[in-house]
C-alpha positions as CSV (number, residue, x, y, z in Angstrom):
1,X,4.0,8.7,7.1
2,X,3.4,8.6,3.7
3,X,4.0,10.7,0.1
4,X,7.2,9.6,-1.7
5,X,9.2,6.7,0.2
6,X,9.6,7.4,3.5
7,X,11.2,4.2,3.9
8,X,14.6,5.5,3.2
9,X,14.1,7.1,6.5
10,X,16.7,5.4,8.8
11,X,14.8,3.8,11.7
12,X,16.8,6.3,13.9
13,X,15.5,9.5,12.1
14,X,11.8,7.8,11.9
15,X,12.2,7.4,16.2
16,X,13.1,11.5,15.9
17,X,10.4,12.6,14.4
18,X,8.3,10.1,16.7
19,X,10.1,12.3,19.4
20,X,8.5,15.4,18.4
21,X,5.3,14.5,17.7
22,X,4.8,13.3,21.0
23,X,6.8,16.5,22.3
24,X,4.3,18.7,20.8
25,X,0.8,16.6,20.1
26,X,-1.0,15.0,22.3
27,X,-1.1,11.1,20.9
28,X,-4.5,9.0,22.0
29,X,-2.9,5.8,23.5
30,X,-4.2,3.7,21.2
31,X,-2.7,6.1,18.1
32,X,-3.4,4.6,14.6
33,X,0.9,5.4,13.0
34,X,1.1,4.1,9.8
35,X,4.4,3.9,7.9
36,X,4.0,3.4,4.2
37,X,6.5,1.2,2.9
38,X,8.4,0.4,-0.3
39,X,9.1,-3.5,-0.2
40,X,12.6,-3.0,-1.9
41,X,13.7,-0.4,0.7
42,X,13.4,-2.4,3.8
43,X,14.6,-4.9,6.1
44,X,14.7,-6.8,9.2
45,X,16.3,-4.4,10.6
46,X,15.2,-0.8,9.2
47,X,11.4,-2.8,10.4
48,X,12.7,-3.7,13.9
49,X,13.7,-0.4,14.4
50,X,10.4,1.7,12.7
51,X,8.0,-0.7,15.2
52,X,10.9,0.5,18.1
53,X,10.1,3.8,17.4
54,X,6.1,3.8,17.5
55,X,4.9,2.8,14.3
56,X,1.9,0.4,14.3
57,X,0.8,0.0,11.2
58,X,2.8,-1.1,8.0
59,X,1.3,0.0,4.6
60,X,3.3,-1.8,2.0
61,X,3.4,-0.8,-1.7
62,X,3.4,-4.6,-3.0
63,X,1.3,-3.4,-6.3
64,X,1.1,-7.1,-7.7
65,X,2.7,-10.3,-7.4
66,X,3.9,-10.9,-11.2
67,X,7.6,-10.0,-12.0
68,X,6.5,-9.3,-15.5
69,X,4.0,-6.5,-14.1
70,X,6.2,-5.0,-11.4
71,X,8.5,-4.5,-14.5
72,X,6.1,-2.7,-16.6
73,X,5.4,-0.5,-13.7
74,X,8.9,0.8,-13.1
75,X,9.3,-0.9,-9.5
76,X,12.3,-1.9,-7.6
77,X,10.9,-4.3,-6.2
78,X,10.1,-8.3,-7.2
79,X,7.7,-10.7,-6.4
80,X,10.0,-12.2,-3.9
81,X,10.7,-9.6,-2.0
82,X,6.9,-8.1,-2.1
83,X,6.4,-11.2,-0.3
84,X,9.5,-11.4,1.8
85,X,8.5,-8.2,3.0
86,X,5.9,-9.1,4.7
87,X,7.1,-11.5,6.4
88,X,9.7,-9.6,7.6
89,X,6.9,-6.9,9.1
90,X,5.0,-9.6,11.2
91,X,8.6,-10.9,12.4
92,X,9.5,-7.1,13.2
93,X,6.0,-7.1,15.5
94,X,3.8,-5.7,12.9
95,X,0.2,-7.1,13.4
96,X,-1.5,-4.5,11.0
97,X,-0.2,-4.9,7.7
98,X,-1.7,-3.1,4.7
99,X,-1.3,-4.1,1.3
100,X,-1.5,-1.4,-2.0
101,X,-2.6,-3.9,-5.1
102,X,-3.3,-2.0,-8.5
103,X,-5.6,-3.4,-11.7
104,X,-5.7,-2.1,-15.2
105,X,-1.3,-2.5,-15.6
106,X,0.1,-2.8,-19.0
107,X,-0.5,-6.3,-20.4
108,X,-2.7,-7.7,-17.3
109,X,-5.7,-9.8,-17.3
110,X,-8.1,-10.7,-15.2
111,X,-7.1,-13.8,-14.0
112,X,-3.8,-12.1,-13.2
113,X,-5.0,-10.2,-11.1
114,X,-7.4,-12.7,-9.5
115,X,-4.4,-15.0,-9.3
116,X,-2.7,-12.2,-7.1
117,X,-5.5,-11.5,-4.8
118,X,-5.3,-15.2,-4.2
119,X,-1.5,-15.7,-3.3
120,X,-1.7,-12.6,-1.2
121,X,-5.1,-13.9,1.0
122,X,-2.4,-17.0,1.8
123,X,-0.2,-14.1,3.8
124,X,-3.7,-12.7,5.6
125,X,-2.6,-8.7,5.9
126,X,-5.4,-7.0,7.9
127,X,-6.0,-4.7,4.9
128,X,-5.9,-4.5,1.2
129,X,-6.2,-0.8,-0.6
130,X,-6.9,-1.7,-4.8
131,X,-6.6,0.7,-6.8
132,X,-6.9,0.9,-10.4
133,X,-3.8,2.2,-12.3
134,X,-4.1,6.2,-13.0
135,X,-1.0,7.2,-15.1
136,X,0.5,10.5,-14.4
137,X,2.0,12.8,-16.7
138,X,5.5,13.2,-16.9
139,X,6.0,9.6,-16.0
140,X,8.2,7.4,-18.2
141,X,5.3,4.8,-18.2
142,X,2.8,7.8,-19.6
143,X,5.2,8.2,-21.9
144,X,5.4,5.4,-23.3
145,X,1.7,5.0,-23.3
146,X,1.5,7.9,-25.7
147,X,4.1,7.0,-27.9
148,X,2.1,3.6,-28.4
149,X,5.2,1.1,-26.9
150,X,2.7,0.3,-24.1
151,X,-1.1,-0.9,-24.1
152,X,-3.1,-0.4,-21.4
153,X,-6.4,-2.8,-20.4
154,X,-9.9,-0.9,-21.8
155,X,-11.6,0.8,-19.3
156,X,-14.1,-2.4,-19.3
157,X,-11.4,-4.5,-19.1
158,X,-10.4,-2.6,-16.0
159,X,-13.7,-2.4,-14.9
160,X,-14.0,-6.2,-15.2
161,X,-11.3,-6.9,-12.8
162,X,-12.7,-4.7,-9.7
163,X,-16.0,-6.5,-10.4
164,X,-14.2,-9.9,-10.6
165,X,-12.3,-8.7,-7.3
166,X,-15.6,-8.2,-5.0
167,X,-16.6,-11.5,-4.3
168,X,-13.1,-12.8,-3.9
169,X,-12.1,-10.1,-1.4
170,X,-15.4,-10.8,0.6
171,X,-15.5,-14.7,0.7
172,X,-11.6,-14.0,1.6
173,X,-13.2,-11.6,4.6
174,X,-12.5,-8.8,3.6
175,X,-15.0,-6.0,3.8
176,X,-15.5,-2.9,1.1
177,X,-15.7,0.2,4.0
178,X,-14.6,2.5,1.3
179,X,-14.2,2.4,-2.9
180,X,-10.6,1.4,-2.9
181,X,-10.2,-0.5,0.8
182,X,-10.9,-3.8,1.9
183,X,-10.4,-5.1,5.2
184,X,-10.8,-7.3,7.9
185,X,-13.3,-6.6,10.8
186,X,-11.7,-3.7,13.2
187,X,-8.8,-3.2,10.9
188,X,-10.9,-0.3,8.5
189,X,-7.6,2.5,8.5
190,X,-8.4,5.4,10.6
191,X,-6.8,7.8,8.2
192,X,-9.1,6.7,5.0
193,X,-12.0,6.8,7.7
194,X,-11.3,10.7,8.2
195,X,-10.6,11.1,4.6
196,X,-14.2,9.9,3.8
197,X,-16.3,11.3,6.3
198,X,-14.4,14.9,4.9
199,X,-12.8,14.7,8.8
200,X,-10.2,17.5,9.9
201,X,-6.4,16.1,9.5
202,X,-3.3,17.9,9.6
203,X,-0.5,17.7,7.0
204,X,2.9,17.9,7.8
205,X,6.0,18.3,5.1
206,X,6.7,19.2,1.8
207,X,3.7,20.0,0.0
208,X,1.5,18.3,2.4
209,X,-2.1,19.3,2.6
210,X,-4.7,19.9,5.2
């Protein structure tokens, strides 16, 4: 379940769509269901009720763990509740939990970055995806990118702080299957997997692709 927020699901309407999967897919026992998951659109109980109706796998859109970054980005969410968050998902039952970090945000170093990795290792999520910040047009951010209110790192900048990131994500255990994910042994996500070996998936939803 991903594209958009599809936390502001109700856990009810997440256990309905559940419902008809299984009503007209077969599901493998052992099904990979990943929910991804904004960290300021959830709670105990919205969590309780997601793992209720299947989910598995929690993909959490922390981003970073700087207030001052989060701002720059446009998120809802703080460093508090990033962290809060997921807590909440391993008290819900969650005992996958992925983690979306992004490099190269307005006015971030290196050692910010690095600084993140570090507090987030302390919390141990089965998977990190790092991606390096793409803007998109039509955004406010690009926006103000063009209009020169906003700096961006230099692409060696940026390129510094994935290199920087490699050996702290491995001594950390975490394993590069993939150019953006990291993860701990067994815990490589099935859907990147099929994504990278140019597997067949089906796409359900608005605009979804196949």
């Amino acid at each position: 379940f991903g594209g958009g927020t599809p936390t502001l699901l109700a856990g009810e309407q997440v256990a309905a769509i559940m419902a008809a999967i299984r009503e007209h897919f077969s599901l493998e026992p052992n099904a990979e269901v990943t929910l991804e998951a904004n960290p300021g659109t959830i709670t105990a109980r919205s969590l309780a009720a997601y793992r209720a109706a299947g989910i598995n796998r929690l993909s959490l859109g922390v981003q970073s763990l700087e207030d001052k970054l989060l701002r720059a980005i446009g998120r809802v969410h703080t460093r508090a509740q990033a962290l809060e968050a997921i807590t909440l998902a391993r008290q819900a039952g969650f005992d996958n939990v992925s983690v979306d970090m992004m490099y190269g945000l307005p006015g971030q170093t290196t050692a910010d970055y690095l600084n993140t990795l570090e507090q987030l290792f302390l919390l141990s999520p089965e998977h990190i995806s790092a991606y390096s910040l793409i803007l998109e047009e039509g955004t406010p951010l690009a926006r103000m990118v063009a209009r020169g209110e906003v700096r961006l790192p230099d692409p060696d900048a940026v390129a510094d702080m994935c290199d920087a990131a490699q050996p702290l994500l491995a001594q950390a255990g975490y394993s590069r299957y993939e150019i953006s994910n990291y993860a701990k042994p067994g815990k490589e996500c099935r859907h990147n997997l099929t994504y990278w070996a140019n597997g067949e998936y089906l796409g359900l939803g608005p605009a979804a692709h196949s």
